[in-house]
C-alpha beads as a LAMMPS data file, in Angstrom:
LAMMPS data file: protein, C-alpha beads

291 atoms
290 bonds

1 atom types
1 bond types

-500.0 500.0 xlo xhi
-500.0 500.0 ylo yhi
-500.0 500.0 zlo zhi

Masses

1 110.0

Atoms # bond

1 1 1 -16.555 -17.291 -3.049
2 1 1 -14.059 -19.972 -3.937
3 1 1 -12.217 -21.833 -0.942
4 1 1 -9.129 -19.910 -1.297
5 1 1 -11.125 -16.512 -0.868
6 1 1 -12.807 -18.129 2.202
7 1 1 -9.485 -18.991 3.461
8 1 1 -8.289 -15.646 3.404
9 1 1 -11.270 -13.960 4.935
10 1 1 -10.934 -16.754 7.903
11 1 1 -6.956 -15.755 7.881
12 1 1 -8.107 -12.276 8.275
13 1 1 -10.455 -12.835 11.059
14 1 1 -8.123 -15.051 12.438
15 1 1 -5.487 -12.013 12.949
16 1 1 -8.266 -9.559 14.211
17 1 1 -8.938 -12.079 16.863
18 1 1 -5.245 -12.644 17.680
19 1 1 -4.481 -9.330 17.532
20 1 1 -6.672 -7.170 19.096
21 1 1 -4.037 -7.006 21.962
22 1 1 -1.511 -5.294 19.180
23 1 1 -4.180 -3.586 17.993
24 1 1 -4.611 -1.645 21.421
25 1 1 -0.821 -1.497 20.976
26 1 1 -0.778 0.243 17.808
27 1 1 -3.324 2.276 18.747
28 1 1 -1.346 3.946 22.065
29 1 1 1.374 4.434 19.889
30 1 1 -0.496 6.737 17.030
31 1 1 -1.925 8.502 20.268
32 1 1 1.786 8.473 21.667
33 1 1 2.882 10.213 17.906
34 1 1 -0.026 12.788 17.984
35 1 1 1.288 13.887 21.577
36 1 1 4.872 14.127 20.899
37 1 1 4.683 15.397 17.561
38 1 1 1.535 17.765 17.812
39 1 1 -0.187 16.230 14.891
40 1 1 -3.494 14.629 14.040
41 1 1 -3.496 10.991 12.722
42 1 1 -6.014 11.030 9.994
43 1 1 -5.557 7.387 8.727
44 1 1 -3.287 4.168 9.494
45 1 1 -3.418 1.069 7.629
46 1 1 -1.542 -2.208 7.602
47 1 1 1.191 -2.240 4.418
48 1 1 2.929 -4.915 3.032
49 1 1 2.616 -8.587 3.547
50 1 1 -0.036 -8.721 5.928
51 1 1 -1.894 -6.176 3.466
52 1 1 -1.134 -8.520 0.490
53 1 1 -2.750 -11.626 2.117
54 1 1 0.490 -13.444 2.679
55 1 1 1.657 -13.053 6.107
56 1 1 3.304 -15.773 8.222
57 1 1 2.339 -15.902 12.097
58 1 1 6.271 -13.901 12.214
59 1 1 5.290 -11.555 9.689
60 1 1 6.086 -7.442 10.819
61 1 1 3.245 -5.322 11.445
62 1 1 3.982 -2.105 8.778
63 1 1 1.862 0.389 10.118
64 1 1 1.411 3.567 7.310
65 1 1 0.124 6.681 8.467
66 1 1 -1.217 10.340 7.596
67 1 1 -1.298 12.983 9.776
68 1 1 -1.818 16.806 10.001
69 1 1 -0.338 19.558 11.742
70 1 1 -2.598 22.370 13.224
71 1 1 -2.981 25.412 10.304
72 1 1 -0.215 27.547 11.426
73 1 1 2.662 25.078 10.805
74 1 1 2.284 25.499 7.537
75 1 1 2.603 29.047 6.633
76 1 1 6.489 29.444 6.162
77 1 1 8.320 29.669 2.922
78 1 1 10.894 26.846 4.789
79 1 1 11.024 23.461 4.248
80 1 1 10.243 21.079 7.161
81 1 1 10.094 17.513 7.675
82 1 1 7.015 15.967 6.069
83 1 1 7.842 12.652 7.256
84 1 1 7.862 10.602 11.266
85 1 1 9.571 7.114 10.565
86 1 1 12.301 5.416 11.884
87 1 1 14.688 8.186 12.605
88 1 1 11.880 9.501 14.936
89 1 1 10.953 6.629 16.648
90 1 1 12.409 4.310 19.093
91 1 1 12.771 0.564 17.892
92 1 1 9.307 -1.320 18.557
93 1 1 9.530 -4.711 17.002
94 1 1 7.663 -6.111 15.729
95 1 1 6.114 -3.068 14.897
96 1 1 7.291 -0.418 11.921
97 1 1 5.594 2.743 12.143
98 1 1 5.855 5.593 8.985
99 1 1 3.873 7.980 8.534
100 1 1 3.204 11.183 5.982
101 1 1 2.190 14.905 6.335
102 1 1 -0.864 15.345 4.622
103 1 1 0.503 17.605 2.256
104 1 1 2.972 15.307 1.731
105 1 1 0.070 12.592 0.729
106 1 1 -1.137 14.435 -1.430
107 1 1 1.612 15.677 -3.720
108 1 1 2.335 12.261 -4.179
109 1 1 -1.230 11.294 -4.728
110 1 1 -1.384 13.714 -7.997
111 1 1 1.378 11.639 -8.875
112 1 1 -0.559 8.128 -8.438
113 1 1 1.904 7.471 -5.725
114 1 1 1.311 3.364 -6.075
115 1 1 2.277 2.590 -2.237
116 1 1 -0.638 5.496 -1.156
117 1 1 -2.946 3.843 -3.197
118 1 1 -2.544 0.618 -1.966
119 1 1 -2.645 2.414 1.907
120 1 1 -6.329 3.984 0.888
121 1 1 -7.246 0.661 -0.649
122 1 1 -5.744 -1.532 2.709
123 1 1 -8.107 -4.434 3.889
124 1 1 -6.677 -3.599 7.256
125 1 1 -7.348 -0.222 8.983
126 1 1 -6.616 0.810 12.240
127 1 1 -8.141 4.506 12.055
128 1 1 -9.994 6.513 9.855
129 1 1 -10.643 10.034 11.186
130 1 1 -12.460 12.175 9.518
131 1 1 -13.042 12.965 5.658
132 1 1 -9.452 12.622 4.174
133 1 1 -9.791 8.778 3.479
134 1 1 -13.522 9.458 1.669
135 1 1 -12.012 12.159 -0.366
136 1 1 -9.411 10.450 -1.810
137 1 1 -11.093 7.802 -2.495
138 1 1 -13.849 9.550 -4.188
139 1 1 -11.251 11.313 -6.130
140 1 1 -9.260 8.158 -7.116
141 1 1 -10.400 7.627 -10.519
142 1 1 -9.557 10.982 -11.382
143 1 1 -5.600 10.766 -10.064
144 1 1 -5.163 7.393 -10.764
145 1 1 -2.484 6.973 -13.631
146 1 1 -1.791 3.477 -15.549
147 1 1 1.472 4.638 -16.409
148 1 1 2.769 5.536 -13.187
149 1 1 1.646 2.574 -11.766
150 1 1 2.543 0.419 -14.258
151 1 1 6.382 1.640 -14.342
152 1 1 6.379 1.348 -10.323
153 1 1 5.251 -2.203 -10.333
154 1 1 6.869 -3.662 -13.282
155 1 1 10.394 -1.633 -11.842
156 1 1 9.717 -3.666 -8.345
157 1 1 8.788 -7.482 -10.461
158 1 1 12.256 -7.024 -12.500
159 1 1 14.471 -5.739 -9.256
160 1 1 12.802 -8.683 -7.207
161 1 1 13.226 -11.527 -10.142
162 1 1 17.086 -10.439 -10.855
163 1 1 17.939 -10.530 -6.982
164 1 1 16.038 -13.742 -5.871
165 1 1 14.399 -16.242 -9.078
166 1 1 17.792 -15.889 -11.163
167 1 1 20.137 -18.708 -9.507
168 1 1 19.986 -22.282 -9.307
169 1 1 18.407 -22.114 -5.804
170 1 1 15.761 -19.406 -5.072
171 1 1 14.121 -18.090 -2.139
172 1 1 10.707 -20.001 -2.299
173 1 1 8.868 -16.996 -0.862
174 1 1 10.108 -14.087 -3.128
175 1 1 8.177 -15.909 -5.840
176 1 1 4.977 -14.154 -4.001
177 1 1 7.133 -10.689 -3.950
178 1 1 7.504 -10.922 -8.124
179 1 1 4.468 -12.452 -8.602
180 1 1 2.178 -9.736 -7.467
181 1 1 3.697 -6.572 -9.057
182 1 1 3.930 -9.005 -12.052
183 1 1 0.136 -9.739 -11.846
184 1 1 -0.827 -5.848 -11.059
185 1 1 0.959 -5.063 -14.199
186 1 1 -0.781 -7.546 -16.299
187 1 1 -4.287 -6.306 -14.482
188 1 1 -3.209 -2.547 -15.495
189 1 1 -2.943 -3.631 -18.633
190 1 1 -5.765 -5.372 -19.590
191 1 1 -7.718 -1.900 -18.603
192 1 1 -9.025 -3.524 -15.262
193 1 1 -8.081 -0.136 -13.255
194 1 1 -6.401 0.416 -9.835
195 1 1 -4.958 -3.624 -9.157
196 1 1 -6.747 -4.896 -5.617
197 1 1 -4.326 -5.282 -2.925
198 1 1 -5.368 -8.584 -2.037
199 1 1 -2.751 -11.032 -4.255
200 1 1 -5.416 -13.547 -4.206
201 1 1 -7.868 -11.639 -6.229
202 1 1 -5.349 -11.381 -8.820
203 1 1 -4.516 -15.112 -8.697
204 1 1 -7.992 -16.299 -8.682
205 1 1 -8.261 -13.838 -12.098
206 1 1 -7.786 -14.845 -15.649
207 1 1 -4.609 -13.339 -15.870
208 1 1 -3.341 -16.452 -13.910
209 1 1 -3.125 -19.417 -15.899
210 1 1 -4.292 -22.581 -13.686
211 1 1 -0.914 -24.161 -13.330
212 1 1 0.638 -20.840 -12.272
213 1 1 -2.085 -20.675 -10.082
214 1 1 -2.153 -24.255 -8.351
215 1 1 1.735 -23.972 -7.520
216 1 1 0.840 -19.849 -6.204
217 1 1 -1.873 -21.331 -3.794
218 1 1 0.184 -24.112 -2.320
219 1 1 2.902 -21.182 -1.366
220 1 1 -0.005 -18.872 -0.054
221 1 1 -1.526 -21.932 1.769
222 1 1 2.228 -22.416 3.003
223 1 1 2.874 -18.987 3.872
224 1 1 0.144 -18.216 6.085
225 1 1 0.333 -21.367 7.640
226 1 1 3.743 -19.920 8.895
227 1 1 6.175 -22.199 7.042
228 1 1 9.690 -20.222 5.984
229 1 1 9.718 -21.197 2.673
230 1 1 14.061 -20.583 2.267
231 1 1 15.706 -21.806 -0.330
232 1 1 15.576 -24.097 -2.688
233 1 1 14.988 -25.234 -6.164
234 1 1 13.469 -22.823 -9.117
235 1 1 9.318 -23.777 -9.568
236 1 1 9.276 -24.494 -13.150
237 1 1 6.038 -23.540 -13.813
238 1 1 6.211 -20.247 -12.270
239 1 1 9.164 -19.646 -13.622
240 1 1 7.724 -20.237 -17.356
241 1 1 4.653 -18.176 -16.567
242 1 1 6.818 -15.625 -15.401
243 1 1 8.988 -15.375 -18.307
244 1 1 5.819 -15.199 -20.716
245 1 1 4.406 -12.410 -18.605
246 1 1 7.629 -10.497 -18.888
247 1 1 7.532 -10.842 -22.450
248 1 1 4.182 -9.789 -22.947
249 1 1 4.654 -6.746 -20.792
250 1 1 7.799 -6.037 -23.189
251 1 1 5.816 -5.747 -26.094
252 1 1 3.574 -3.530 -24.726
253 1 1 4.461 -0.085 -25.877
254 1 1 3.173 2.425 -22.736
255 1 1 3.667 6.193 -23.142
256 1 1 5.813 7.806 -21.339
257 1 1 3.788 11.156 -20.539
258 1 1 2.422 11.129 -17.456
259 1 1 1.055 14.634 -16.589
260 1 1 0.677 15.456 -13.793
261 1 1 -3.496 16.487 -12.530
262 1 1 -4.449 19.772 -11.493
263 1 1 -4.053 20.770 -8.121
264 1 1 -6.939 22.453 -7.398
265 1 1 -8.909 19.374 -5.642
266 1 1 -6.523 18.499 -3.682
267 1 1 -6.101 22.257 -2.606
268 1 1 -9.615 21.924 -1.577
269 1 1 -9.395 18.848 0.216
270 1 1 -5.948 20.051 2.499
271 1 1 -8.427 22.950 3.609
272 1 1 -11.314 21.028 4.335
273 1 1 -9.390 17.970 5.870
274 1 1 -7.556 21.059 8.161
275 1 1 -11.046 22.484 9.333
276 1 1 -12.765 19.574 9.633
277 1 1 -9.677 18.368 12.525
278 1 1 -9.066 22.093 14.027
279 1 1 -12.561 23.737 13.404
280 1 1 -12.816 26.922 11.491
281 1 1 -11.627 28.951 14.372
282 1 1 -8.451 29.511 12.566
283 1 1 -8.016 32.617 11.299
284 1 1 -6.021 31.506 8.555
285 1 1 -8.672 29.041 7.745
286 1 1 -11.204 31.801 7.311
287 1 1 -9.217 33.813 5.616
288 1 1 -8.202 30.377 2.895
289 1 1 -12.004 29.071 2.903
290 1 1 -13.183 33.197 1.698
291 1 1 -10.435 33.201 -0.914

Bonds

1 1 1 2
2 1 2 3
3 1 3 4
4 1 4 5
5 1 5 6
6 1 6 7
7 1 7 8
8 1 8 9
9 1 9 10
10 1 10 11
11 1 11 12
12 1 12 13
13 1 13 14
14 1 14 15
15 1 15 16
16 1 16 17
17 1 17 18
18 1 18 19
19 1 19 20
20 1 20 21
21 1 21 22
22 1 22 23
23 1 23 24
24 1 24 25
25 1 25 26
26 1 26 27
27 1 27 28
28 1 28 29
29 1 29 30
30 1 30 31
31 1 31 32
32 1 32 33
33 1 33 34
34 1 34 35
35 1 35 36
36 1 36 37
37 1 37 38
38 1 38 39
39 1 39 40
40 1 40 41
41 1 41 42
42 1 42 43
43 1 43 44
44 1 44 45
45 1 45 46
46 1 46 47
47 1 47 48
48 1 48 49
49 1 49 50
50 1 50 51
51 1 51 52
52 1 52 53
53 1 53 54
54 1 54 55
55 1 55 56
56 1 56 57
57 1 57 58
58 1 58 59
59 1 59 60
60 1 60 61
61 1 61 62
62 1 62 63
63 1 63 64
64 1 64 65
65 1 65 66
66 1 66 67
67 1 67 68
68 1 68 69
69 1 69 70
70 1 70 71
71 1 71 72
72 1 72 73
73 1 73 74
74 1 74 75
75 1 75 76
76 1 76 77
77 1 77 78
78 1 78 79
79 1 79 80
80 1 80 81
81 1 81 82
82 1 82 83
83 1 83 84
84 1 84 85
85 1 85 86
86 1 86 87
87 1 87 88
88 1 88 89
89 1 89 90
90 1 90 91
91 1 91 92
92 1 92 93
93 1 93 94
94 1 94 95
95 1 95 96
96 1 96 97
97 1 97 98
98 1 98 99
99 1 99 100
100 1 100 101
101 1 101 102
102 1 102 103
103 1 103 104
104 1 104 105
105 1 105 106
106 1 106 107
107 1 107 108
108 1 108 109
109 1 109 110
110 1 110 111
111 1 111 112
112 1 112 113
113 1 113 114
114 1 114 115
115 1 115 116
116 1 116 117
117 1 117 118
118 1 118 119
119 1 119 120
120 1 120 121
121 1 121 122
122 1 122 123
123 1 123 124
124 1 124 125
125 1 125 126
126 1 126 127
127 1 127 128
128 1 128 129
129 1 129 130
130 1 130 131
131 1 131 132
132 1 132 133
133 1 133 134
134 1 134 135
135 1 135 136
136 1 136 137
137 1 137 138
138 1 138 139
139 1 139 140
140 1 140 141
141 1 141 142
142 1 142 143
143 1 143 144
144 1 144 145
145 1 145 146
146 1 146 147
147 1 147 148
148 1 148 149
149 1 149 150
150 1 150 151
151 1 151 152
152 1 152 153
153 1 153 154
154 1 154 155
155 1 155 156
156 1 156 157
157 1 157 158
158 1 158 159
159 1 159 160
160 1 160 161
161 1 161 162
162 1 162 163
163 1 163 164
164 1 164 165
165 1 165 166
166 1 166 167
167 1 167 168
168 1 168 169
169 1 169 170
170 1 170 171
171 1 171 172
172 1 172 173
173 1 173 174
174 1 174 175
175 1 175 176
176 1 176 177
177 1 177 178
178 1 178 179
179 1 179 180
180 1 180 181
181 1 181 182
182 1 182 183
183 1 183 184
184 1 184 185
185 1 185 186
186 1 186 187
187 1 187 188
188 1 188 189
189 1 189 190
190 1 190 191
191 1 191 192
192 1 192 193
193 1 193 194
194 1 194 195
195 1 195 196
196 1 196 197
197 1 197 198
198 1 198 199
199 1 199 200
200 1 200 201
201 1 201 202
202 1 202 203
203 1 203 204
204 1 204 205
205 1 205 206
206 1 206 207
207 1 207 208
208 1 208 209
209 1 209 210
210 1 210 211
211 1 211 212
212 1 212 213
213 1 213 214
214 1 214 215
215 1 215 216
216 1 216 217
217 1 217 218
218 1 218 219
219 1 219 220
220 1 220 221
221 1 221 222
222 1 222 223
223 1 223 224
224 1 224 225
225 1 225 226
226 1 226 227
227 1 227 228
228 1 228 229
229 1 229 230
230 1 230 231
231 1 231 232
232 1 232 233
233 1 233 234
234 1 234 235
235 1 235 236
236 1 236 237
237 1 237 238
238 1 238 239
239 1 239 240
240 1 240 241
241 1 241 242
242 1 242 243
243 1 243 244
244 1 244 245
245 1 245 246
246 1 246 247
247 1 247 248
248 1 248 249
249 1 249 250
250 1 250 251
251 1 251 252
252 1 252 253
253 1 253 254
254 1 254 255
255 1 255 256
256 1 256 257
257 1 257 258
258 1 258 259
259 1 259 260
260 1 260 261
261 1 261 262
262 1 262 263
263 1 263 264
264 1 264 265
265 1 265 266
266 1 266 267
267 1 267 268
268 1 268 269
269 1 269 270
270 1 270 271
271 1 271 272
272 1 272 273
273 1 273 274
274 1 274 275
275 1 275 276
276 1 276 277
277 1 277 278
278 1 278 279
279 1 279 280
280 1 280 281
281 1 281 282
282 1 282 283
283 1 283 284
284 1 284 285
285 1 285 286
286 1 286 287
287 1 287 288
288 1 288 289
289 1 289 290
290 1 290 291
C-alpha cells in the first residue's frame, strides 16, 4: 500500500468516525421511506464524491437506494412510479436521497447501467438486506458491457472538459470530475474490466503517467483536506495528458452493438429477492416460483 492508498483508507475511517451521527441519520430516514412508501430498502450506498475518494469536509452526502414493493404491487398492466427522489422528499441538506424500484434496477442493470454499477461496487454502504446485492454482483461479469460503459463515461469526460477545462481560468476541482471518467475509459480499454470506483486506484495505475499523477495527488491531497479549489489558471500538465488521452480514445474504433442480455436471470433474481423480503406466503409467489 503506497501512502496515498493509506491516506485514503485513514480519510475513510476518518468519515466513519465523524459520521456515525449521520449515519444514524440516514438510517431513520430509509426506515422513514420504507414506512411512508410501503417498500423494503434492499441496499443504500454513498454516490458521488464521497464514493470517488474526493470529498471535502462540505461535500453532500448522495445516498442511492433500492427498494421493493410487497408482490401484489406489481401485477397491473399500468405504469407506476419506479422512482422516490426529490419530488418525494422534503429538502434534507446536506443529505440527497434517490432511490430505485427493484425492477427498475434491474432493467437498467441488463443494460450495464454505469451509475448502478458503481452503487453495487460503493466503498461506502449503509445497508445491505438480503440477497439482491450478492446476486448482482455474482452476476456482474455476465451484464457488464465495455461499450455501454465506455460511451457513458467518455460522454460525461467530454461534457465536463467543454464546460469547465476550456477557458483561460478553470475550476481547479472539475479537473478530478474529467479526470476520472477519462481514466475509467482508458481502464475499459486496456481490457482491465468494470473501472474501481475509488479514483485513486486508477491514478496510482499505469494508465497515469507520473506527472499527471503528482499534480492529481496534490488536488486529492487538497480536496479532502477541504480546500475549495475555485478558479484559476489551466494545469498544464493535466491539460496535455488530457488531450493525449482524448486522442487515444479517438482512435479507438468501439462497436456500436450493444445487445442487450437475456432476461431470464434477472427474472429469477426479482422472484427470489421478493420471497426472500415477504416470505413465500404470497400466493402469487407460489404460483411464479411453480411456473
Amino acid at each position: 500500500m503506497n501512502v496515498h492508498e493509506a491516506q485514503y483508507d485513514q480519510d475513510l475511517a476518518r468519515f466513519e468516525r465523524e459520521s456515525r451521527g449521520l449515519q444514524r441519520h440516514i438510517e431513520t430516514e430509509l426506515t422513514r421511506i420504507e414506512q411512508e412508501f410501503g417498500v423494503t430498502v434492499l441496499y443504500a450506498c454513498e454516490s458521488g464524491s464521497r464514493a470517488w475518494g474526493f470529498a471535502s469536509t462540505n461535500s453532500d452526502y448522495d445516498v442511492r437506494f433500492i427498494y421493493a414493493h410487497p408482490p401484489e404491487w406489481y401485477l397491473t398492466v399500468e405504469a407506476k412510479r419506479d422512482v422516490i427522489d426529490a419530488q418525494d422528499l422534503p429538502a434534507m441538506d446536506p443529505l440527497d436521497l434517490s432511490g430505485w424500484d427493484i425492477t427498475k434496477a434491474l432493467k437498467l442493470y441488463r443494460k450495464s447501467n454505469p451509475p448502478l454499477l458503481e452503487w453495487l461496487r460503493s466503498p461506502i454502504v449503509y445497508r445491505n438486506q438480503g440477497i439482491l446485492h450478492a446476486r448482482l454482483t455474482t452476476l456482474m461479469p455476465d451484464y457488464y458491457s465495455p461499450v455501454a460503459c465506455m460511451y457513458h463515461y467518455l460522454h460525461m469526460a467530454r461534457g465536463n472538459y467543454r464546460q469547465y477545462l476550456q477557458r483561460e481560468r478553470v475550476w481547479i476541482k472539475k479537473y478530478l470530475y474529467v479526470v476520472r471518467p477519462v481514466l475509467c475509459c482508458l481502464w475499459i480499454d486496456a481490457g482491465y474490466g468494470v473501472p474501481p470506483v475509488v479514483l485513486d486506484a486508477m491514478v496510482e495505475s499505469p494508465l497515469c503517467p507520473a506527472e499527471p499523477r503528482a499534480a492529481l495527488l496534490e488536488l486529492l491531497t487538497a480536496k479532502r483536506a477541504g480546500q475549495e479549489l475555485d478558479y484559476g489558471e489551466p494545469v498544464p500538465v493535466i491539460n496535455a495528458w488530457l488531450a493525449d488521452a482524448f486522442a487515444h480514445l479517438d482512435r479507438r474504433q468501439y462497436g456500436l452493438q450493444n445487445p442487450e442480455r437475456p432476461t431470464v436471470s434477472l427474472d429469477k433474481v426479482l422472484l427470489e429477492t421478493l420471497v426472500d423480503t415477504y416470505g413465500a406466503g404470497s400466493g402469487v409467489l407460489l404460483l411464479a416460483r411453480d411456473a
